[in-house]
C-alpha positions in Angstrom: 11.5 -14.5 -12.8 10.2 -10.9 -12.7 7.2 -10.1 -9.7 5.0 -7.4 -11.5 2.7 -5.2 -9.5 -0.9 -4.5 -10.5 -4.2 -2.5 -9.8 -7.3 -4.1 -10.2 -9.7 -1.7 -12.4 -12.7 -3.5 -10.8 -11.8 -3.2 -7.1 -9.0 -1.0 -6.9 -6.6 -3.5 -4.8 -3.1 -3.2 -5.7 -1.5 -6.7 -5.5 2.0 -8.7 -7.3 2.3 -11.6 -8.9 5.3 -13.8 -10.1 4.9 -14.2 -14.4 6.9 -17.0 -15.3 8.4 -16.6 -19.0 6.9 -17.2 -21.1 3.8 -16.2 -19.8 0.9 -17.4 -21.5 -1.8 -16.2 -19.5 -3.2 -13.0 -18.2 -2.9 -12.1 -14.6 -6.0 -12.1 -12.2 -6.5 -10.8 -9.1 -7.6 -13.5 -7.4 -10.3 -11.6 -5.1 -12.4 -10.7 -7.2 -11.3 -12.6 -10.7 -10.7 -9.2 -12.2 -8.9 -9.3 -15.4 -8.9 -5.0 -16.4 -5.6 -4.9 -14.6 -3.4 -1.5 -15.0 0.7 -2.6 -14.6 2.1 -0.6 -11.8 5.6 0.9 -12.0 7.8 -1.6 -9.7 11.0 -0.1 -8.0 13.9 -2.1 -8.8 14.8 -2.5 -4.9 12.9 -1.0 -1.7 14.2 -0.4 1.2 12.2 -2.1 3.6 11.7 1.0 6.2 11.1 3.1 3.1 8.2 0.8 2.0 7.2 0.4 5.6 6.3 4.3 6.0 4.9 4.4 3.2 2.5 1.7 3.7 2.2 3.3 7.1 1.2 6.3 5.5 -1.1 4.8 3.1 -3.0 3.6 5.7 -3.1 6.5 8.0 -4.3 8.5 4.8 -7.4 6.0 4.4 -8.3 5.7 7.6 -8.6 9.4 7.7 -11.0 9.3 4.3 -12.5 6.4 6.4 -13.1 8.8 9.4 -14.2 11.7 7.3 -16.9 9.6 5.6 -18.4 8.5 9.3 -18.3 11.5 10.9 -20.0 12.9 7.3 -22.8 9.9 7.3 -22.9 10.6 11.6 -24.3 14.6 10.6 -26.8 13.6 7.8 -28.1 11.1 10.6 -28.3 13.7 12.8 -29.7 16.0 10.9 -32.4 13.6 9.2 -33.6 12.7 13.0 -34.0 16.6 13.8 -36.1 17.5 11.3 
């Protein structure tokens, strides 16, 4: 039975699923019941230290955006109280 990957249009999140043939429904992320899913390329087999860094990396690259956005929200607060 194939495990397909898919985005969430609604949220964003990225998740996989087992479809079991023949599949009869649609798949739903179950967070948030989204249905406007976009199939994600799958590799056929990941090395797990490959996928490791690169979820490693992932996150390092949105905690950055995470950090950029504080220190940006940090200045307007800054300069909101100055004037």
């Amino acid at each position: 039975m194939p495990i397909y990957e898919y985005r969430c249009r609604s949220c964003g999140h990225s998740f996989e699923t087992l479809i079991r043939p023949p599949a009869t429904s649609r798949a739903t992320w179950p967070s948030c019941q989204g249905q406007d899913l976009e199939q994600l390329l799958s590799l056929f087999a990941v090395n797990y230290k490959e996928k490791s860094r690169a979820a490693f990396k992932a996150a390092c690259k949105e905690n950055e955006k995470t950090l950029k956005e504080q220190r940006i929200a940090q200045r307007e607060e800054e300069m909101h109280h100055h004037h």
